[in-house]
C-alpha positions as CSV (number, residue, x, y, z in Angstrom):
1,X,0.0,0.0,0.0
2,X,0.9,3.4,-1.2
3,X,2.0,5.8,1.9
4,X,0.4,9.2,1.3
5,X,2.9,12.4,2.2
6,X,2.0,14.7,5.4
7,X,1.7,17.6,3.1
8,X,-0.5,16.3,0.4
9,X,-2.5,15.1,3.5
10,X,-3.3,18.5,4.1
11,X,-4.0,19.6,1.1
12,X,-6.6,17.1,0.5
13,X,-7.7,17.4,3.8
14,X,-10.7,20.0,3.4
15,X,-12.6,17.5,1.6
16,X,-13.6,15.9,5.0
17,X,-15.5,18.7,5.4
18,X,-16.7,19.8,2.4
19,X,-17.2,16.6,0.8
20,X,-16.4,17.2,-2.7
21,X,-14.8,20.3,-3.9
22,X,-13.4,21.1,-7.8
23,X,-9.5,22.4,-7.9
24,X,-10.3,26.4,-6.8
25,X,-12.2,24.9,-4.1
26,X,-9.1,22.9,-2.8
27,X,-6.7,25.9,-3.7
28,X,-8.8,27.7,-1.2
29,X,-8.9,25.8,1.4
30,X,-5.0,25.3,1.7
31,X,-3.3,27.0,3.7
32,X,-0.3,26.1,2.4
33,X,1.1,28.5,-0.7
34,X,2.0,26.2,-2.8
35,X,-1.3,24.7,-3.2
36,X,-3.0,28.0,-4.2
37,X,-0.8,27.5,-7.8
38,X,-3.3,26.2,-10.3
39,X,-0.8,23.9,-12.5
40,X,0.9,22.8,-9.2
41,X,-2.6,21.8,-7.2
42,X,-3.5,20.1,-11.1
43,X,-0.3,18.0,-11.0
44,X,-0.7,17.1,-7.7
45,X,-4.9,15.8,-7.9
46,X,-3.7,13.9,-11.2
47,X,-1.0,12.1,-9.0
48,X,-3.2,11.4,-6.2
49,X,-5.7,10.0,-8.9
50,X,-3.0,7.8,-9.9
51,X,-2.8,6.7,-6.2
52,X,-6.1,5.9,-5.9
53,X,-6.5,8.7,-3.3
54,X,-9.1,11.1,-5.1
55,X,-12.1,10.4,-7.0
56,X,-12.9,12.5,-10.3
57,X,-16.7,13.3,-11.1
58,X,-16.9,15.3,-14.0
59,X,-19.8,17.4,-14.2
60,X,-21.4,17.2,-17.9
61,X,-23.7,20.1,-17.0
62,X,-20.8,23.3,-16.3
63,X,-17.7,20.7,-17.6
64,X,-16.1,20.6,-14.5
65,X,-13.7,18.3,-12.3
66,X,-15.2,18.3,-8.9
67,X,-13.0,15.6,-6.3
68,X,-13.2,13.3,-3.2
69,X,-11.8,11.2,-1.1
70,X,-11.6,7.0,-1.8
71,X,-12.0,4.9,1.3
72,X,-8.1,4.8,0.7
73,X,-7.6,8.3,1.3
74,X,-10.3,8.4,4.8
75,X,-7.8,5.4,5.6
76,X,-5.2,7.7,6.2
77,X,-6.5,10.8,7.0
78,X,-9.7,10.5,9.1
79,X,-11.0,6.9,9.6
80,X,-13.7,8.3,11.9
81,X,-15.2,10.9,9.9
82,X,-16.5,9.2,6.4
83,X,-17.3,11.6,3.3
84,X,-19.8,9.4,2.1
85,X,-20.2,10.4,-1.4
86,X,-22.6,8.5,-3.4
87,X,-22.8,8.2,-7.3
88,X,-26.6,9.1,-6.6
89,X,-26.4,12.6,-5.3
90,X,-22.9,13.6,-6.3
91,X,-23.9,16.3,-8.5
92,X,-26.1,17.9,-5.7
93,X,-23.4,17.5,-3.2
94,X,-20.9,19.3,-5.4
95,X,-23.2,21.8,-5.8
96,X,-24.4,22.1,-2.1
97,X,-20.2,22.3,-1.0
98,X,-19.4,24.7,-3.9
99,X,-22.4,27.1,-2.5
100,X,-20.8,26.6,0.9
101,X,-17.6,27.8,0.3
102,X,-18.8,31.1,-1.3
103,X,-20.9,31.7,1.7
104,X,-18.1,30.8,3.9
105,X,-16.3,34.3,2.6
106,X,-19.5,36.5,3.6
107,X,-17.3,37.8,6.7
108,X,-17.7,38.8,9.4
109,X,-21.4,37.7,9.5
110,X,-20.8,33.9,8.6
111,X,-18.7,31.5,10.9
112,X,-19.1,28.4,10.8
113,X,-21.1,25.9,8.1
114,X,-21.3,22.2,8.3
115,X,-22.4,20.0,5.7
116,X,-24.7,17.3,6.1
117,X,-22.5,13.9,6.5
118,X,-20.5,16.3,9.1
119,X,-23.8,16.9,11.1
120,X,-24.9,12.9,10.9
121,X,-21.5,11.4,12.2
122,X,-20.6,14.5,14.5
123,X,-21.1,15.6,17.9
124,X,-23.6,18.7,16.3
125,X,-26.6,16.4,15.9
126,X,-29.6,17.5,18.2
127,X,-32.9,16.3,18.8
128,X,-34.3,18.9,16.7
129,X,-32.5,17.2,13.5
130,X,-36.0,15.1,12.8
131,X,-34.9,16.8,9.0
132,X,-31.0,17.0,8.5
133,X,-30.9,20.0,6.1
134,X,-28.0,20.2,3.4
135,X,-26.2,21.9,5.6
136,X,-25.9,24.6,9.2
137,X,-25.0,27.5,8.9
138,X,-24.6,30.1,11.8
139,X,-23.1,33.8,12.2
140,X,-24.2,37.1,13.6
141,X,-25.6,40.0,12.1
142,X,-25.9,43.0,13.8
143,X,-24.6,41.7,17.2
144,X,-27.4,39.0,16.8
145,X,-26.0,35.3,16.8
146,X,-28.3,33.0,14.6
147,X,-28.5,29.6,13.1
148,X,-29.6,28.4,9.7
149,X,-30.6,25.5,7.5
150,X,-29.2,25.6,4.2
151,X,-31.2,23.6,1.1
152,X,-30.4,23.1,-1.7
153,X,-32.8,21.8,-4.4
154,X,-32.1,21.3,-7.9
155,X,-35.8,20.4,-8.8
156,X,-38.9,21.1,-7.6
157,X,-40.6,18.7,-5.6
158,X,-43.7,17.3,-4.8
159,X,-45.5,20.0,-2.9
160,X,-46.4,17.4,0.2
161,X,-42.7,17.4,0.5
162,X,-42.2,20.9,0.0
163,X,-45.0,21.8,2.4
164,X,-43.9,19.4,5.1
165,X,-40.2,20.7,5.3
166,X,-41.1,24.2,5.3
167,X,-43.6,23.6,8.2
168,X,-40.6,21.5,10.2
169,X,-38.4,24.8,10.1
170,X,-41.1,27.2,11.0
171,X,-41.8,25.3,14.3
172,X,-38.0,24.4,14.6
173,X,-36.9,26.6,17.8
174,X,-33.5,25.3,17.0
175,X,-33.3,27.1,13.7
176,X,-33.1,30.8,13.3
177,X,-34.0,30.6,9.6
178,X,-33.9,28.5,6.4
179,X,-31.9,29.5,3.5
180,X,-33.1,27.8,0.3
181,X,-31.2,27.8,-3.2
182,X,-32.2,27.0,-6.9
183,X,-30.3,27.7,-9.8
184,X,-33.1,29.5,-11.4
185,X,-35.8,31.9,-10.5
186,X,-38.5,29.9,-12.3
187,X,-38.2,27.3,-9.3
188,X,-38.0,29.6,-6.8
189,X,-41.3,31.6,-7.5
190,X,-42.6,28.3,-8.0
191,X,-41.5,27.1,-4.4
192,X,-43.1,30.9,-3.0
193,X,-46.2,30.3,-4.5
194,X,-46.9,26.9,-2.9
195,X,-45.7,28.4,0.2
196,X,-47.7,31.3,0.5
197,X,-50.5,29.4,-0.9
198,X,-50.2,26.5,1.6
199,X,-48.9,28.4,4.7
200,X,-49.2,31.8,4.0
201,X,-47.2,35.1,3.4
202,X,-45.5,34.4,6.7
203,X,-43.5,31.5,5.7
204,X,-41.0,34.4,4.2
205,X,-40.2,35.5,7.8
206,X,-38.5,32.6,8.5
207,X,-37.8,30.8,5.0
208,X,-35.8,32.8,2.7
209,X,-35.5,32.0,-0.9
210,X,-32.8,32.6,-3.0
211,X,-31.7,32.0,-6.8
212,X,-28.1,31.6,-7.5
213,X,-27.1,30.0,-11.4
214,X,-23.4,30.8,-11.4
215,X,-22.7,28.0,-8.7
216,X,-24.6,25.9,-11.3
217,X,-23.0,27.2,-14.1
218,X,-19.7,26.1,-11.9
219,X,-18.3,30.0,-11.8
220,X,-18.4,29.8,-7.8
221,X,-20.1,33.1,-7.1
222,X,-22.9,34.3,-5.3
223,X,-23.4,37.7,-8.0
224,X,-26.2,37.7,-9.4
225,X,-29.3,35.3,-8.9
226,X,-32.2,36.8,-6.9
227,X,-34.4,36.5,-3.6
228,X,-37.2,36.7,-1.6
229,X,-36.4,37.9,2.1
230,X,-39.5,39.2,4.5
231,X,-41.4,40.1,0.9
232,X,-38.6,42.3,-0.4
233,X,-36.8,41.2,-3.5
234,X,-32.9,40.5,-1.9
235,X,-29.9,39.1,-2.9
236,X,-28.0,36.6,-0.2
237,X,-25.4,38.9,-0.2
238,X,-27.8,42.1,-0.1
239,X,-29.3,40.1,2.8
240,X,-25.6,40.7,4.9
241,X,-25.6,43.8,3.2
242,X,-22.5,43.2,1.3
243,X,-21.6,45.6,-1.7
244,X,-20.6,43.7,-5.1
């Protein structure tokens, strides 16, 4: 068996947390120098491909390499906290981790995120996870400290499902709010309908929808896109009141 080095170790590392990431992701996360050079951080996933350390999933919708971790690689570097990517939802998990790595920059006001397999197998799991959302988020705003689901959803849904979720985070006293994303505004204005229809303009008090195509497009950026927030039309990042 293959040893793998201390430093690619670390470079590779932030996919125990974010799952699956493509190469900027990775470049991002390192906090190492020499990982934040493009053709060196290529070389290095092509090796580690080679080693049967990194998975590739190519995305045929925005052409791009997205990675994560073989059971080889969790061998090594964190046997007790499994990735768990499945060949099933690998495109919505790529998408759910890019999106959390662009919110992960809104700073001051965002602090800490974990993604779904992170809340299932950690320590963060509460009784009031009945629903584990695609991810936590928490920060403060305005000297306010809050917590947030974050979900993600590709397609629309039946509306039992829709309805029933909503209705789990607007009696949740665990969560703060609920962030939901869709790559286009078609599906959102679809998902406010049924929810105002269903539980009335109130759901937007505590649910706050948001478009955002570029992560879907793979251009990992939260410009553009739209969002409904209290009844106003807002931006995520207009929401935190941050300045393109």
């Amino acid at each position: 068996m293959e040893m793998m080095k201390t430093d690619h170790k670390f470079f590779i590392y932030p996919l125990t947390d974010w799952r699956i990431l493509d190469i900027k992701g990775l470049m991002e996360c390192s906090s190492f120098e020499k990982f934040k050079k493009y053709d060196y951080a290529k070389k290095l996933l092509q090796k580690m491909k080679s080693q049967k350390f990194v998975n590739v999933y190519r995305c045929v919708l925005n052409g791009k390499n997205y990675y994560y971790l073989t059971p080889l690689a969790e061998k090594f570097i964190s046997q007790d906290q499994k990735s768990s990517v499945s060949e099933e939802t690998i495109f919505h998990d790529a998408m759910v981790s890019s999106l959390g790595i662009e919110l992960s920059k809104i700073k001051p006001f965002i602090t800490d995120i974990e993604l779904e397999h992170k809340i299932k197998n950690g320590k963060s799991r509460t009784n009031f996870d009945e629903i584990i959302p695609d991810a936590r988020l928490k920060g403060n705003f305005n000297g306010v400290n809050f917590t947030s689901a974050i979900e993600v959803e590709l397609h629309q849904k039946e509306k039992s499902r829709i309805v029933g979720k909503a209705k789990h985070y607007l009696k949740s006293s665990f969560y703060d709010y609920a962030f939901y994303f869709f790559p286009d505004e078609k599906i959102l204005k679809n998902y406010s309908n049924i929810l105002r229809q269903e539980l009335s303009n109130d759901f937007n008090q505590k649910i706050f929808l948001f478009s955002i195509p570029k992560i879907f497009e793979g251009k990992n950026s939260l410009y553009e896109g739209t969002g409904l927030v209290k009844g106003k039309s807002k931006t995520i990042l207009q929401l935190f009141e941050v300045v393109p």
